[in-house]
VMD Tcl script that builds the backbone (N, CA, C; Angstrom):
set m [mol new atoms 222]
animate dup $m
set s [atomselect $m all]
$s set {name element resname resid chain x y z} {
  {N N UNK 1 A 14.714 3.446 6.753}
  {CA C UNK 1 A 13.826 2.822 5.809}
  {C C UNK 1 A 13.259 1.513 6.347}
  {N N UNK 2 A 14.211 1.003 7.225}
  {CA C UNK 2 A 13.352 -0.607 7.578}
  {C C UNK 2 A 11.852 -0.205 9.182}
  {N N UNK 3 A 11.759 0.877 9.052}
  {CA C UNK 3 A 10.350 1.502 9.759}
  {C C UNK 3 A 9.435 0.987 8.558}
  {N N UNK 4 A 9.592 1.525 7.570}
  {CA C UNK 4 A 8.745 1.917 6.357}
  {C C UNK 4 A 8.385 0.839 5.442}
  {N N UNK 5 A 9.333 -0.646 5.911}
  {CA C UNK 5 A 8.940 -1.521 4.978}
  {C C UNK 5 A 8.202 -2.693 6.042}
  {N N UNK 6 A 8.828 -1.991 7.665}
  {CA C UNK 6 A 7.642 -2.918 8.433}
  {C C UNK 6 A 6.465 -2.338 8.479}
  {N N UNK 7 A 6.232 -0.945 8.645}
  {CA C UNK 7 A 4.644 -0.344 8.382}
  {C C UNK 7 A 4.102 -1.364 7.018}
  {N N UNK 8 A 4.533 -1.268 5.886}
  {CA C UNK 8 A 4.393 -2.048 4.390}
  {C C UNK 8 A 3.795 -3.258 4.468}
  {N N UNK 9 A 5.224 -4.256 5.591}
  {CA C UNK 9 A 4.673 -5.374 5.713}
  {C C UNK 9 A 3.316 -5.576 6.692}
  {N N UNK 10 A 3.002 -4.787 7.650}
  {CA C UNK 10 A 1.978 -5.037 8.403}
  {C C UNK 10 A 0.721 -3.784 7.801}
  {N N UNK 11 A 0.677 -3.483 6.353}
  {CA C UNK 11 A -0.406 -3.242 6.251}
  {C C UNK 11 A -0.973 -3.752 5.057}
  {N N UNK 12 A -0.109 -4.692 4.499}
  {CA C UNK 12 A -0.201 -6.100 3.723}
  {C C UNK 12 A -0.651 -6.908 4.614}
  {N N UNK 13 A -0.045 -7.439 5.967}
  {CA C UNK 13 A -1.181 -8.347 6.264}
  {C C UNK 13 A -2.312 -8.132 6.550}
  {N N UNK 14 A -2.612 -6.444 7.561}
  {CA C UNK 14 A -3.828 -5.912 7.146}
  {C C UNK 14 A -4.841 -6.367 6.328}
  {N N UNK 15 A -4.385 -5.854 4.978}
  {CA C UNK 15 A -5.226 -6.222 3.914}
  {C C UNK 15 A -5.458 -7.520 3.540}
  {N N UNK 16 A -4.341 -8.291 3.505}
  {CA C UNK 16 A -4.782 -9.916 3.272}
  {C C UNK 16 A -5.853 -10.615 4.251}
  {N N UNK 17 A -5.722 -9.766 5.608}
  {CA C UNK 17 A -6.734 -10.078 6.613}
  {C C UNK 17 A -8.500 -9.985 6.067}
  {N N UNK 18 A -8.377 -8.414 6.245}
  {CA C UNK 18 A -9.724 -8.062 5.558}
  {C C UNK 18 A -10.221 -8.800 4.391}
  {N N UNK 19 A -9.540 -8.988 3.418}
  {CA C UNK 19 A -10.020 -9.661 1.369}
  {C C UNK 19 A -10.355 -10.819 2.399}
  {N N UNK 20 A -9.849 -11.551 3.333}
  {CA C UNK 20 A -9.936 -13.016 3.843}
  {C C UNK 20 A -11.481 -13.214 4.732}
  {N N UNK 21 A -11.939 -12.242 5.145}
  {CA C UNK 21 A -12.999 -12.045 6.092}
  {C C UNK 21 A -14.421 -12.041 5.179}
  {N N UNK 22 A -13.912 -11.024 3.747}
  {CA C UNK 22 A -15.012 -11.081 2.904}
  {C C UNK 22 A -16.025 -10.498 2.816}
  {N N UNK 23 A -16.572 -9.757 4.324}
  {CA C UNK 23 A -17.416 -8.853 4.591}
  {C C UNK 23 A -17.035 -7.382 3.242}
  {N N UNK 24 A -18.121 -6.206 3.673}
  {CA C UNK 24 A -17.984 -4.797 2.970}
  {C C UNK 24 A -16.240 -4.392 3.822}
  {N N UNK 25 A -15.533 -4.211 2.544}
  {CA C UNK 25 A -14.132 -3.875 3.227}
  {C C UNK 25 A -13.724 -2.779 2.839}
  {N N UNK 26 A -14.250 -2.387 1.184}
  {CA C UNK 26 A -13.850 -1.383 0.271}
  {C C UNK 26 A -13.270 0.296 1.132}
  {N N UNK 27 A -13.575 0.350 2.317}
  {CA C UNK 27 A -13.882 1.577 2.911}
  {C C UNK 27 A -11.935 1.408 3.553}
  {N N UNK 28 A -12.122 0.202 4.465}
  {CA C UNK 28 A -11.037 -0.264 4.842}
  {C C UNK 28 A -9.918 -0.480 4.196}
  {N N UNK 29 A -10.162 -0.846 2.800}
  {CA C UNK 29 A -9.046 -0.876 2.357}
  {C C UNK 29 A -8.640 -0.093 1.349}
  {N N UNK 30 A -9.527 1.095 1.288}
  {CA C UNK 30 A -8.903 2.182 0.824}
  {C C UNK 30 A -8.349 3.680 1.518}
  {N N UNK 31 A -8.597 3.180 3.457}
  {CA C UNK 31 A -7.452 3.728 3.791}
  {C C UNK 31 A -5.990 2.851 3.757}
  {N N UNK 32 A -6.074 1.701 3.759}
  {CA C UNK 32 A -5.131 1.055 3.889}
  {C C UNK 32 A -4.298 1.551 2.517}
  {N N UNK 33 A -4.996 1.407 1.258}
  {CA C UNK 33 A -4.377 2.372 0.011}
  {C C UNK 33 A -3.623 3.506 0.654}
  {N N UNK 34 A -4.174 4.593 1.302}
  {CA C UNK 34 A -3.641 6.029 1.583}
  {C C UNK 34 A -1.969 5.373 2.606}
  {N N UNK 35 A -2.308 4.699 3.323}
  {CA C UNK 35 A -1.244 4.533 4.403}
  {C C UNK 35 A 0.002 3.585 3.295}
  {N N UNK 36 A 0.227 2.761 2.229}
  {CA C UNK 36 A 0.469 1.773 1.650}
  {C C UNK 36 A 1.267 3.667 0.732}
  {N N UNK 37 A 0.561 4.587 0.425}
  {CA C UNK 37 A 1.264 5.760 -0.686}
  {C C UNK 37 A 2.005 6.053 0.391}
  {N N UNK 38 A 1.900 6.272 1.371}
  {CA C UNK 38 A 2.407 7.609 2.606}
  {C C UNK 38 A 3.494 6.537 2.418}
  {N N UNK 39 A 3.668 5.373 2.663}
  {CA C UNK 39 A 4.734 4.771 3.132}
  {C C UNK 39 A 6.282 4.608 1.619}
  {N N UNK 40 A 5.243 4.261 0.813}
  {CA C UNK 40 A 5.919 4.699 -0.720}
  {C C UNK 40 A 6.404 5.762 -1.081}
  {N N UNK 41 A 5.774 6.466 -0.637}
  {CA C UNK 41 A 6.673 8.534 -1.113}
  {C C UNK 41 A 7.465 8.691 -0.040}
  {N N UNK 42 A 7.489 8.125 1.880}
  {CA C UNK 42 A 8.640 7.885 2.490}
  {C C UNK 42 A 9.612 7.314 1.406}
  {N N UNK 43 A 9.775 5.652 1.375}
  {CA C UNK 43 A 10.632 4.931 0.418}
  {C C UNK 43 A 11.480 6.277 -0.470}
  {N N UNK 44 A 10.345 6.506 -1.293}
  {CA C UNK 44 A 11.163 7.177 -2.381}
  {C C UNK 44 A 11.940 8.440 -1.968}
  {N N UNK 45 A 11.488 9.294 -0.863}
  {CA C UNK 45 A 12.245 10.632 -0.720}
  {C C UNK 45 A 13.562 10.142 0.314}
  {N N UNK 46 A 13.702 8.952 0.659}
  {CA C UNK 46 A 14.624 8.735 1.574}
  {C C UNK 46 A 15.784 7.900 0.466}
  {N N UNK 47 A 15.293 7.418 -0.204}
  {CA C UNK 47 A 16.157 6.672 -1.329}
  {C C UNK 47 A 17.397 7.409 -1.818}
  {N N UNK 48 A 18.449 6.710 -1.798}
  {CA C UNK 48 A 19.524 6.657 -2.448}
  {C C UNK 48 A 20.264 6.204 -3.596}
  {N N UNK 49 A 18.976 5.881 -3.846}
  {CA C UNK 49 A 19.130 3.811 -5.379}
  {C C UNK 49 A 18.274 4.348 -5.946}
  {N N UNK 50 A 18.604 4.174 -7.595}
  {CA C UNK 50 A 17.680 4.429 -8.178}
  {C C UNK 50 A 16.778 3.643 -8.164}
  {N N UNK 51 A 17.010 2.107 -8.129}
  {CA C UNK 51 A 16.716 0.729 -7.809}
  {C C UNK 51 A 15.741 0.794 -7.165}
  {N N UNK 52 A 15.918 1.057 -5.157}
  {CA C UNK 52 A 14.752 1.399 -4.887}
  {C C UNK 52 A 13.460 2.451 -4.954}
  {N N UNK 53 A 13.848 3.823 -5.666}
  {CA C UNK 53 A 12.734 4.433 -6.384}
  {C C UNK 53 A 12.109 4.097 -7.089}
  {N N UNK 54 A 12.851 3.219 -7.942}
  {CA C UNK 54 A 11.743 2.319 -9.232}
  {C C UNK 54 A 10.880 1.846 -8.326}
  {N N UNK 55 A 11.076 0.907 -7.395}
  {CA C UNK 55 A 10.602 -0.075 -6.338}
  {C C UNK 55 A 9.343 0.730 -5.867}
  {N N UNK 56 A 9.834 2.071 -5.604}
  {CA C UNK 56 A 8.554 3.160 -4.750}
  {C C UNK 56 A 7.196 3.057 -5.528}
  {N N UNK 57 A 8.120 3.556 -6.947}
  {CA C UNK 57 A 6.977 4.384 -7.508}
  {C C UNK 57 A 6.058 2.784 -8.396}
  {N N UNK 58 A 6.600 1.694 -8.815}
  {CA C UNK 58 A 6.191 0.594 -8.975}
  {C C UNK 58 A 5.012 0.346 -7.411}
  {N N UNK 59 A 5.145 0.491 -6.508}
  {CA C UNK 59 A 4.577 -0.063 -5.174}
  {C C UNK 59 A 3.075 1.006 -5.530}
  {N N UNK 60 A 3.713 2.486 -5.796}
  {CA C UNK 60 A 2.814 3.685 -6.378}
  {C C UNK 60 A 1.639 3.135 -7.088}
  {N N UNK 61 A 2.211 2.829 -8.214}
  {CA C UNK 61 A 1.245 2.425 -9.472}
  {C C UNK 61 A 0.526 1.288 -9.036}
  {N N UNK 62 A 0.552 -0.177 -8.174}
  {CA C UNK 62 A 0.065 -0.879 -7.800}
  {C C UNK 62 A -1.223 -0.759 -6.714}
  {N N UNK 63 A -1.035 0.382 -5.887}
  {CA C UNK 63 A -1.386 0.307 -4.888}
  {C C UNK 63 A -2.526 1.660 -5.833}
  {N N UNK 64 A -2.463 2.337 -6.493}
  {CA C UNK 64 A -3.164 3.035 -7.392}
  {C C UNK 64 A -4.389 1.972 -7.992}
  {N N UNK 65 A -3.722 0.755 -8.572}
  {CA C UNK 65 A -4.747 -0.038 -9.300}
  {C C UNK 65 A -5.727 -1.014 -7.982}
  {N N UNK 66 A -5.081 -1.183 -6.831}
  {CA C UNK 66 A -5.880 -2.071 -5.886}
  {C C UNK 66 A -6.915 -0.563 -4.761}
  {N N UNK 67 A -6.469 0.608 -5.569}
  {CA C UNK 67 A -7.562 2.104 -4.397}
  {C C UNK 67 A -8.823 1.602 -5.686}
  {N N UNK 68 A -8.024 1.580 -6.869}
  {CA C UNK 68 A -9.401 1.771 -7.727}
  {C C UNK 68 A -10.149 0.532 -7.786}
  {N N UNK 69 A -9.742 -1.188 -7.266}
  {CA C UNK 69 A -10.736 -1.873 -7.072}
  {C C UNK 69 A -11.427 -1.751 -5.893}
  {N N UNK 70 A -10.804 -1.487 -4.924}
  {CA C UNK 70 A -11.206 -1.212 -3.951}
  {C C UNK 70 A -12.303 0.087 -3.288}
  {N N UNK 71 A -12.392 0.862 -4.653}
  {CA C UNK 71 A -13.486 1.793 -4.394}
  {C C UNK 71 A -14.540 1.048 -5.221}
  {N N UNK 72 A -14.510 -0.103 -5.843}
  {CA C UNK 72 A -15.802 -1.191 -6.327}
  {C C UNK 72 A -15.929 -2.193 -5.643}
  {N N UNK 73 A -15.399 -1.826 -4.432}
  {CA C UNK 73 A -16.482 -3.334 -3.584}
  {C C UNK 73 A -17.351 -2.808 -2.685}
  {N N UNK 74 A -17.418 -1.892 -2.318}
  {CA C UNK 74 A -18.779 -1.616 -1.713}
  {C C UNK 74 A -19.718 -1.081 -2.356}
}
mol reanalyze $m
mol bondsrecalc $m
mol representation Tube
mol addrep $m
């Protein structure tokens, strides 16, 4: 699992990169959405805690609400 939360962390800075640049990103950061689920449904099918499944599917629902702003910026 600590693969899956450094992919996480480096596609958070990813994204904090891009929002920071300001240019048309919407495209960019809604693969970054797809790679941000892939890494969340890892989390969750490898989980042992219920703890961290909440954690997954919470990361799920978030990353759900930043695909759908993110298909309104371009």
């Amino acid at each position: 699992m600590r693969e899956e939360l450094d992919r996480l962390s480096a596609h958070i800075a990813a994204a904090r990169t891009l929002i920071a640049e300001g240019d048309a990103v919407g495209r960019k950061l809604e693969f970054l959405t797809q790679e941000f689920v892939r890494e969340a449904n890892t989390l969750c099918s490898k989980s042992a805690s219920l703890g961290l499944t909440r954690v997954g599917l919470a990361i799920k629902a978030a990353v759900e609400r930043l695909r759908e702003q993110a298909a309104n910026v371009e």
